[in-house]
Residue frames relative to the residue before (quaternion, step in Angstrom):
aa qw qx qy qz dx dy dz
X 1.0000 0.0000 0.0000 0.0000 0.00 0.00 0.00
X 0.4762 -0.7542 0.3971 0.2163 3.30 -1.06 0.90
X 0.3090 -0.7181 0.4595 0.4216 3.92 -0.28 0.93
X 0.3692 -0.6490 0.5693 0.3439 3.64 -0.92 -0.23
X 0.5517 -0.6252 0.3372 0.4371 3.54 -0.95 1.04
X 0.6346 -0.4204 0.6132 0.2111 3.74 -1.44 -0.26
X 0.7770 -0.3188 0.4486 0.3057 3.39 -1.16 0.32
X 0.8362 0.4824 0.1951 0.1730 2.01 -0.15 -2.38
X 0.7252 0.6045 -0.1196 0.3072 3.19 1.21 -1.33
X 0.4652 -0.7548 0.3529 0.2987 3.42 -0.53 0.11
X 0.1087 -0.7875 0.6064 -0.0145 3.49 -0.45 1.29
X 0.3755 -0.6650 0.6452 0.0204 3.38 -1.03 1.59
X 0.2162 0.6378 -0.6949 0.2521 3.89 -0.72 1.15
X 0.8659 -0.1097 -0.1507 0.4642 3.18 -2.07 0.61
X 0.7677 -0.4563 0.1885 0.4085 3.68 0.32 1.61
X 0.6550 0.4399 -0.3810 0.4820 3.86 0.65 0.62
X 0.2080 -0.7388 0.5792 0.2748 3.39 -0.84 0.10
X 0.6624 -0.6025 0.4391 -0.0729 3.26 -1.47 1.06
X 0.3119 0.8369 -0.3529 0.2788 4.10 0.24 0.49
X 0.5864 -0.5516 0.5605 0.1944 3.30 -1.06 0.81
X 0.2001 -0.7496 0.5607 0.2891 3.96 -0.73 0.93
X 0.1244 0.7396 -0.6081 -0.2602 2.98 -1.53 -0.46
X 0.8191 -0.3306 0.0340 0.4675 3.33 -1.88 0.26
X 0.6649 0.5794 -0.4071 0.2379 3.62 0.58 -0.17
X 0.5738 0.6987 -0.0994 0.4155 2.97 2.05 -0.24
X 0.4622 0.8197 -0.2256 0.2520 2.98 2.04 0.04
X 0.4996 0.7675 -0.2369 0.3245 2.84 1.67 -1.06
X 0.8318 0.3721 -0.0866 0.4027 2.78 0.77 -2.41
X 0.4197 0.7337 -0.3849 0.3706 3.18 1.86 -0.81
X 0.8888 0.3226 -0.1767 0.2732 3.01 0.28 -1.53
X 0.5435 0.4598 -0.4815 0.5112 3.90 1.36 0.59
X 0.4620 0.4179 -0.5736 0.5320 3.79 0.59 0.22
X 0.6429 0.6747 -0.2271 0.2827 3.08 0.37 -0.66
X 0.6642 0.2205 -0.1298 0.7024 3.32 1.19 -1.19
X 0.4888 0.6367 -0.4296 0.4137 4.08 0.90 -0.12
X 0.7374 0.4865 -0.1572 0.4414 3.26 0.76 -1.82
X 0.8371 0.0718 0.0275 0.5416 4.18 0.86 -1.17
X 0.6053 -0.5130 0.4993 0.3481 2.97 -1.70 0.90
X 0.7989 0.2285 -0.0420 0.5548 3.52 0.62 -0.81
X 0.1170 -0.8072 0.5740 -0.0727 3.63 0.11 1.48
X 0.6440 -0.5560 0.4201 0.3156 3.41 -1.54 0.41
X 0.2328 -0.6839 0.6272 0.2911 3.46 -0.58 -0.11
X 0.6674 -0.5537 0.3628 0.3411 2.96 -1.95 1.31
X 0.4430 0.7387 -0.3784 0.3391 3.63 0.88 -0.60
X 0.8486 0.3788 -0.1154 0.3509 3.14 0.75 -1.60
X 0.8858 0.2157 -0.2087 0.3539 2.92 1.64 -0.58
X 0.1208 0.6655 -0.5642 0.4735 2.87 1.40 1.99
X 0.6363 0.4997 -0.3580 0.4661 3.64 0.91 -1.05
X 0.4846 0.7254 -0.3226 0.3673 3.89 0.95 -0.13
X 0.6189 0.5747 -0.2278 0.4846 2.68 1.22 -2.18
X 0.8089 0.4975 -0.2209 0.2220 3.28 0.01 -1.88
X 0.6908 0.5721 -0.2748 0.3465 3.25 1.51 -0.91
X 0.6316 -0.5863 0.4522 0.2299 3.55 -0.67 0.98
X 0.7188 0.4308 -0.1277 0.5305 3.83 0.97 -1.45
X 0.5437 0.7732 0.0004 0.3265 3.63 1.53 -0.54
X 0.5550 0.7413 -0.3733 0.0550 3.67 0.33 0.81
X 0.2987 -0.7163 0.5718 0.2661 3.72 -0.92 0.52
X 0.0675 -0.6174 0.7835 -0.0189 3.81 -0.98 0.79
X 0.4934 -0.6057 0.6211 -0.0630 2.62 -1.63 1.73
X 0.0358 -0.7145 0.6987 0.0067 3.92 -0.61 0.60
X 0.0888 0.8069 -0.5748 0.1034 3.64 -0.54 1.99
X 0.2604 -0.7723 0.5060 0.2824 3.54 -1.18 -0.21
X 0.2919 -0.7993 0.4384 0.2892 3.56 -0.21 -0.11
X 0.1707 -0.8111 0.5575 0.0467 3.23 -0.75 1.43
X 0.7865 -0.5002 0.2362 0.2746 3.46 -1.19 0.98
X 0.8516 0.2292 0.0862 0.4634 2.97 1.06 -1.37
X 0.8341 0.2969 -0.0750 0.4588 3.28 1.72 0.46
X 0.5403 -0.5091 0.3236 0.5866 3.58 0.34 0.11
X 0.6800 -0.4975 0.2401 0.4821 3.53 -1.40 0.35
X 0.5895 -0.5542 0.5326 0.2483 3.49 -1.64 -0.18
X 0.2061 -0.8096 0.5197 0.1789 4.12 -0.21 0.46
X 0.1681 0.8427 -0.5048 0.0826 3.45 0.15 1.19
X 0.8980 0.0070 -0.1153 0.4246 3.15 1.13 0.73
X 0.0016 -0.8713 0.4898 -0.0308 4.05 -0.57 0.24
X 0.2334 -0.7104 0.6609 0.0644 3.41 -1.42 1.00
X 0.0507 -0.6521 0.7279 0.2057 3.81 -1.28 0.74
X 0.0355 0.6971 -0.7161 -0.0047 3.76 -1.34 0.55
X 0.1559 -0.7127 0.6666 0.1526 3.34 -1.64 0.15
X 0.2115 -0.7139 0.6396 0.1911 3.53 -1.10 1.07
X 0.0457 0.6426 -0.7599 0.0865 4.06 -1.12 1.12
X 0.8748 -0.0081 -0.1115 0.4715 3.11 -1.10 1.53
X 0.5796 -0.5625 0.3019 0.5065 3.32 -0.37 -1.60
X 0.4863 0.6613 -0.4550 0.3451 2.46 0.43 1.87
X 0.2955 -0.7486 0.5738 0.1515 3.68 -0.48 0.96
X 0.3355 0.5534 -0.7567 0.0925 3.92 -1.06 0.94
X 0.5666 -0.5088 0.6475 0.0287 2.13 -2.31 1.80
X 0.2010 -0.7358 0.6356 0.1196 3.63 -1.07 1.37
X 0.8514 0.0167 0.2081 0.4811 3.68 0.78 -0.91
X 0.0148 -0.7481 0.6581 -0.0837 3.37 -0.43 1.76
X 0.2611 0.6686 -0.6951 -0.0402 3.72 -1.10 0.53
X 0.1449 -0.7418 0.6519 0.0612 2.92 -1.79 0.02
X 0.6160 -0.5664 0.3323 0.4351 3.64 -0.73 1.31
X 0.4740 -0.6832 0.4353 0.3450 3.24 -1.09 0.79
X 0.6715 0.4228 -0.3388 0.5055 3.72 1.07 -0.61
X 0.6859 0.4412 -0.3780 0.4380 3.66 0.64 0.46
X 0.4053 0.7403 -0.4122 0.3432 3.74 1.81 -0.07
X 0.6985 0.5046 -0.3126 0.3996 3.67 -0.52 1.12
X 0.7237 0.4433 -0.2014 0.4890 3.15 1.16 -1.03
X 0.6956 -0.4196 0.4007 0.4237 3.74 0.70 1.19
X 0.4651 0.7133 -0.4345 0.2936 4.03 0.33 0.54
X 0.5824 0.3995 -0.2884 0.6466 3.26 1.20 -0.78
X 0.7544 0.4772 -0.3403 0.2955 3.42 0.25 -0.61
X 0.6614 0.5852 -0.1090 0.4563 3.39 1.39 -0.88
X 0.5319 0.2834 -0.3340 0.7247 3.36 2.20 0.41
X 0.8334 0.1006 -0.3955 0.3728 3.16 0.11 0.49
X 0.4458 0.5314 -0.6360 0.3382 2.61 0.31 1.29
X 0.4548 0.6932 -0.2625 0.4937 3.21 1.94 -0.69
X 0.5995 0.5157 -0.2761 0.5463 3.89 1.26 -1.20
X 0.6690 0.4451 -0.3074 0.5097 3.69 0.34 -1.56
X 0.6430 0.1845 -0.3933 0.6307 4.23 -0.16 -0.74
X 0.6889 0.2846 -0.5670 0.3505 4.10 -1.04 0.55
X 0.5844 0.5076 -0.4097 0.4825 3.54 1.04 -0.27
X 0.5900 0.5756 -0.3872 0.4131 3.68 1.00 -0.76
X 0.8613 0.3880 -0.1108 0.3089 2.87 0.55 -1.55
X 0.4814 0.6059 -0.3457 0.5307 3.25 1.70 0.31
X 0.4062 -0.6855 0.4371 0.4171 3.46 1.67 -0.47
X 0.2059 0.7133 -0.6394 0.1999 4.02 0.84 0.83
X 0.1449 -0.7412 0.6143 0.2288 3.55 -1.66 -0.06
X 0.6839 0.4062 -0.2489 0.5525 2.97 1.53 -0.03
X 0.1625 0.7872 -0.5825 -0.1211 3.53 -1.38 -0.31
X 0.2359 -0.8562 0.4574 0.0452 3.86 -0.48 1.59
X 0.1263 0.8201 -0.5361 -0.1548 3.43 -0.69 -0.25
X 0.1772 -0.6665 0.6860 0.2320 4.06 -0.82 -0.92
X 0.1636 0.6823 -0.6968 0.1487 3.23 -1.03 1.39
X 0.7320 -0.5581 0.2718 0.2806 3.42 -1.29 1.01
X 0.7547 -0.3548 0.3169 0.4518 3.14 -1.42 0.68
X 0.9033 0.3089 0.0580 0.2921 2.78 -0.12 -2.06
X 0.4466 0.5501 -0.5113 0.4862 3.82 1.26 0.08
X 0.0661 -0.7521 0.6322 0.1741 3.13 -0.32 1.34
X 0.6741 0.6075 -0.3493 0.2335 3.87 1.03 -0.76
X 0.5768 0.4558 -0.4337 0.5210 3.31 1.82 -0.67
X 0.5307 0.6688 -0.3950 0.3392 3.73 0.82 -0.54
X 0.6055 0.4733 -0.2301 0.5970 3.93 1.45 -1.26
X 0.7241 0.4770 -0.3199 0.3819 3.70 0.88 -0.50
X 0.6497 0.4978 -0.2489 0.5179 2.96 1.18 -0.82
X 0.5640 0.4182 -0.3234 0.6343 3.94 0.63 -0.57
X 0.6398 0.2335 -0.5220 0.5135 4.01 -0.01 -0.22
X 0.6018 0.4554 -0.5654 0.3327 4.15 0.02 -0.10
X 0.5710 -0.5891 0.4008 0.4078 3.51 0.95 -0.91
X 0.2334 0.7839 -0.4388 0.3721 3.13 1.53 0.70
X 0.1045 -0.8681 0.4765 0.0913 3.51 -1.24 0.50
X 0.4354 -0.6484 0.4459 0.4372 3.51 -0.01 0.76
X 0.1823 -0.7984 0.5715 0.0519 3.92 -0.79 0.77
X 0.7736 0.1969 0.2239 0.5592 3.56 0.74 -1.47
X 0.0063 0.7224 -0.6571 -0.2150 3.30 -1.61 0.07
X 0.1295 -0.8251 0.5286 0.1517 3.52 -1.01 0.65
X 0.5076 -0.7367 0.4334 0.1085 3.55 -0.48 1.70
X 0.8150 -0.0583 -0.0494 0.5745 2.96 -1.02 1.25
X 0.0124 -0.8522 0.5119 -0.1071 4.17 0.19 0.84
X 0.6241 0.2618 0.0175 0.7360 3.34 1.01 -2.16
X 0.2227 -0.8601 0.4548 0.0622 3.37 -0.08 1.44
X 0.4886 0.6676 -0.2874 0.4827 3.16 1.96 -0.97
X 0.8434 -0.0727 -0.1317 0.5158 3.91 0.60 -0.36
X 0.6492 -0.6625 0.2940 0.2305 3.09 1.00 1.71
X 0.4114 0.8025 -0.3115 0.2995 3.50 1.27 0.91
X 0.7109 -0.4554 0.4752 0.2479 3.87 -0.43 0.38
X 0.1156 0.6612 -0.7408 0.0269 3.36 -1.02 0.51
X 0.3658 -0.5935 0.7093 0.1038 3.14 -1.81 1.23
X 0.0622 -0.6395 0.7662 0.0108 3.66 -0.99 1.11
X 0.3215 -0.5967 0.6757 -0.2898 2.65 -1.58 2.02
X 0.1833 0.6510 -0.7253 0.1290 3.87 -1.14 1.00
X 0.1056 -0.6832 0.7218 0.0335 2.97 -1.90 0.68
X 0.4541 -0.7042 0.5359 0.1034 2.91 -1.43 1.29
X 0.0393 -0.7696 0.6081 0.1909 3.58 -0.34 0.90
């Protein structure tokens, strides 16, 4: 009989493997991190993540011949009730294209299923027009705008739900 995966576990799809972070991950977390945005999380914030029960970061790695895996990308989301919002997708900037961003959420969108969600929100800048093409190929819809969001460069947020 087949076990069924874990939470937790790592699931290997469109040629990366998939995983829950943890505190040992902070390091690497936190230069994708300052790679990916002008205005990065702080380690601070995304320890408070860890701790939270409602709370997960998935890690998008590759494996490299000669070294432990590679961090080319990551999604934080929280499931309340039945609902799945996405706080924060990035991906290395040299690794943007190759189907990463997509391949965690798609990872986020089946845990929301399978938690039974019906819903799933997010907020992504005006101007990302590519997370904006990614998100609309998941079936997201643009719902709302929220003025002046990324307050730091006085930018817009597109709010976006999908019905699962």
């Amino acid at each position: 009989m087949r076990r069924m995966r874990e939470e937790g576990d790592a699931r290997v799809g469109h040629g990366f493997s998939i995983r829950k972070m943890t505190e040992d991950d902070l390091t690497a977390v936190m230069a994708l991190e300052k790679a990916a945005f002008k205005n990065p999380w702080s380690p601070e914030l995304l320890r408070r993540e860890l701790e939270h029960e409602w709370s997960t970061i998935l890690l998008v790695e590759e494996p490299q011949p000669d070294a432990g895996p590679l961090l080319l990308g990551l999604a934080i989301f929280w499931i309340v009730h039945d609902e799945v919002h996405v706080l924060n997708v990035a991906t290395a900037p040299q690794h943007r294209r190759r189907g990463v961003a997509r391949a965690v959420m798609d990872e986020v969108l089946d845990r929301g299923k399978a938690r039974r969600c019906s819903l799933a929100t997010l907020e992504v800048r005006r101007s990302n027009e590519a997370a904006l093409q990614l998100y609309r190929s998941l079936g997201f819809r643009a719902v709302g705008i929220r003025p002046n969001y990324y307050v730091d460069e006085g930018e817009d947020a597109v709010v976006m739900v999908l019905d699962f």
